[in-house]
C-alpha positions as CSV (number, residue, x, y, z in Angstrom):
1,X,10.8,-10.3,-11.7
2,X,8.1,-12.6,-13.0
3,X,8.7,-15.3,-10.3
4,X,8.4,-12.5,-7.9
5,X,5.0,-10.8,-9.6
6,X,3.7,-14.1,-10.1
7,X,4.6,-14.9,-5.8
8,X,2.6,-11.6,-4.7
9,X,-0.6,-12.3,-6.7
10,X,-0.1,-15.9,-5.8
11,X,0.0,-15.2,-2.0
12,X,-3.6,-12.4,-2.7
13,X,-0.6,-9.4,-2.0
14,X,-1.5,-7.9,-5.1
15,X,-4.7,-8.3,-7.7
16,X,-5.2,-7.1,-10.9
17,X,-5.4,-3.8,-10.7
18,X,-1.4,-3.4,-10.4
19,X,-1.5,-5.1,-14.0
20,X,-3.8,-2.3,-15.3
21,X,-1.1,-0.1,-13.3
22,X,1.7,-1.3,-15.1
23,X,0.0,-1.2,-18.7
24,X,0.4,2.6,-18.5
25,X,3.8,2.7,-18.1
26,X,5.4,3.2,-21.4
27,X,8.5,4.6,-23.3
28,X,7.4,8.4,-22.4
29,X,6.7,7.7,-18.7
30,X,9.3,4.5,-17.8
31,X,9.2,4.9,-14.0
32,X,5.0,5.5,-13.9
33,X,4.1,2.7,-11.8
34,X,7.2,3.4,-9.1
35,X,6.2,7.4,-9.2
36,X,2.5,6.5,-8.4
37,X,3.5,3.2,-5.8
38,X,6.3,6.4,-3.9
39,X,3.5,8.9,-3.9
40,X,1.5,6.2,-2.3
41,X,3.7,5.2,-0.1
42,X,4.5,8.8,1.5
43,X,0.8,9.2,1.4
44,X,-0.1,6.0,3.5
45,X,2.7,6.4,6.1
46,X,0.8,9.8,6.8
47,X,-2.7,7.7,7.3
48,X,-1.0,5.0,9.2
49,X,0.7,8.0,11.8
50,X,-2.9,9.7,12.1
51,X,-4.5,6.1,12.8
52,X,-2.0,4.8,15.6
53,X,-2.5,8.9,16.8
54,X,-6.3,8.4,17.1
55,X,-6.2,4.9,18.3
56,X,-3.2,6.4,21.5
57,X,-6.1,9.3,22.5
58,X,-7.2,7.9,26.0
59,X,-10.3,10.0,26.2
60,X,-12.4,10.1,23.7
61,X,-11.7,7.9,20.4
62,X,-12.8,9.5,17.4
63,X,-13.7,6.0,15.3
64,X,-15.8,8.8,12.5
65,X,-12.1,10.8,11.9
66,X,-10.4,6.8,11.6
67,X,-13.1,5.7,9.1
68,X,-12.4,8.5,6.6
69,X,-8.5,7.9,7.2
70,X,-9.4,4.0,6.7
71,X,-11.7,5.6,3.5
72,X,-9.0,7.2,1.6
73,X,-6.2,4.6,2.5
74,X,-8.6,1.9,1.1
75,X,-9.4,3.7,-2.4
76,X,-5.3,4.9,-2.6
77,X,-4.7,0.3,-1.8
78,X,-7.4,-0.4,-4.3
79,X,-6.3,2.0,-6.7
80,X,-2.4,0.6,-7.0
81,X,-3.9,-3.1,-6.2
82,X,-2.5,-3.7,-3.1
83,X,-5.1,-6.3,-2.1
84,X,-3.9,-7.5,1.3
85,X,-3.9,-4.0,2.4
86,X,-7.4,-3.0,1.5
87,X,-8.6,-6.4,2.8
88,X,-7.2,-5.4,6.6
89,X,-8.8,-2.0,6.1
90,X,-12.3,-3.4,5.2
91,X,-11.7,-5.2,8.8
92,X,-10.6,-2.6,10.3
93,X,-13.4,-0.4,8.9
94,X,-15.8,-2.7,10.7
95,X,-14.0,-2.3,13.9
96,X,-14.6,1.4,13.6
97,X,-18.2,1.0,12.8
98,X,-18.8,-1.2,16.2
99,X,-16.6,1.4,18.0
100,X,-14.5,-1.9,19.0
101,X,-11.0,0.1,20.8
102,X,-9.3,-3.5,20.8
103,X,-10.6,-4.5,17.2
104,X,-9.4,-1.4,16.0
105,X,-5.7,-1.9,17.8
106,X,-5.5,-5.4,16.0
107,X,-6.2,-4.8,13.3
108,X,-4.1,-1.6,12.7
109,X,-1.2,-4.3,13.8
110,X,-2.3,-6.2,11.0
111,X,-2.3,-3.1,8.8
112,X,1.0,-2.2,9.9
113,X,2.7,-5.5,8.9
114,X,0.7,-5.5,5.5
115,X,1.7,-2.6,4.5
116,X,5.2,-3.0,5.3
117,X,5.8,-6.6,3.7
118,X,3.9,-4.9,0.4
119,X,6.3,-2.1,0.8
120,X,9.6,-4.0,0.9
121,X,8.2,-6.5,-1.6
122,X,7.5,-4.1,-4.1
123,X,10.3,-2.2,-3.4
124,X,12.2,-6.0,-4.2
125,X,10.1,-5.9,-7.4
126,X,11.2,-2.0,-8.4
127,X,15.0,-3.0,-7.9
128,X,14.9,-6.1,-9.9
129,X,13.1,-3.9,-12.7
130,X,15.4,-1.6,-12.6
131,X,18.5,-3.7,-12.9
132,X,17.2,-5.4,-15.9
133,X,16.6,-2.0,-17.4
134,X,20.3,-0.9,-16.7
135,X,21.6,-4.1,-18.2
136,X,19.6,-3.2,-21.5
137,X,21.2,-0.1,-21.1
138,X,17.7,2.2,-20.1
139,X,18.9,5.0,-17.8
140,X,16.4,6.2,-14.6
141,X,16.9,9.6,-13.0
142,X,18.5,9.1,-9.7
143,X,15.4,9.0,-7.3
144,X,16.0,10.0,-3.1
């Protein structure tokens, strides 16, 4: 689990902020920083659909409605430390801003592929933590 913490800030995936993250987690909340990384998960797959939705209009692109989507899915990366993330939408925040279609299409595929490597990696991370935890004999509620 260390290795693995230690590879993702390493490789600039994740920064500091995910420490401060996990340094609320305690005996009285034990699955804290997997509740808060889920509720961002389901959160930013909503952003990402409304994003590639705006960016497929033909007619009229509305870069103003992608900059608040880009907004809130930058604070929500920020806020769980998902550095890599937040760094693609700063860029892609600038794309908006120069009303640049083809900017904006990269770098939602670089977006895309951010957030899914930081997904499966932390997902990696969750299921190591949790084995560890079940051979110490800690018991998680069955999550869907």
């Amino acid at each position: 689990m260390n290795r693995l913490l230690s590879f993702l800030f390493h490789r600039g995936v994740l920064d500091e902020q995910f420490l401060q993250l996990q340094q609320l987690q305690d005996e009285t909340s034990p699955n804290f920083v997997s509740e808060v990384v889920n509720i961002y998960f389901h959160e930013s797959e909503k952003l990402l659909r409304n994003l590639r939705a705006l960016l497929m209009e033909r007619e009229l692109m509305d870069y103003k409605k992608m900059g608040i989507d880009l907004n809130q899915l930058m604070g929500s990366s920020s806020s769980i430390g998902a550095k890599r993330v937040t760094n693609v939408c700063v860029a892609f925040r600038v794309a908006t801003e120069q009303n640049n279609r083809v900017g904006c299409f990269r770098a939602l595929e670089m977006l895309e592929h951010e957030y899914c490597y930081l997904k499966n990696k932390l997902h990696e991370l969750f299921q190591i933590e949790q084995q560890r935890d079940l051979a110490a004999g800690v018991r998680y509620p069955v999550q869907n």
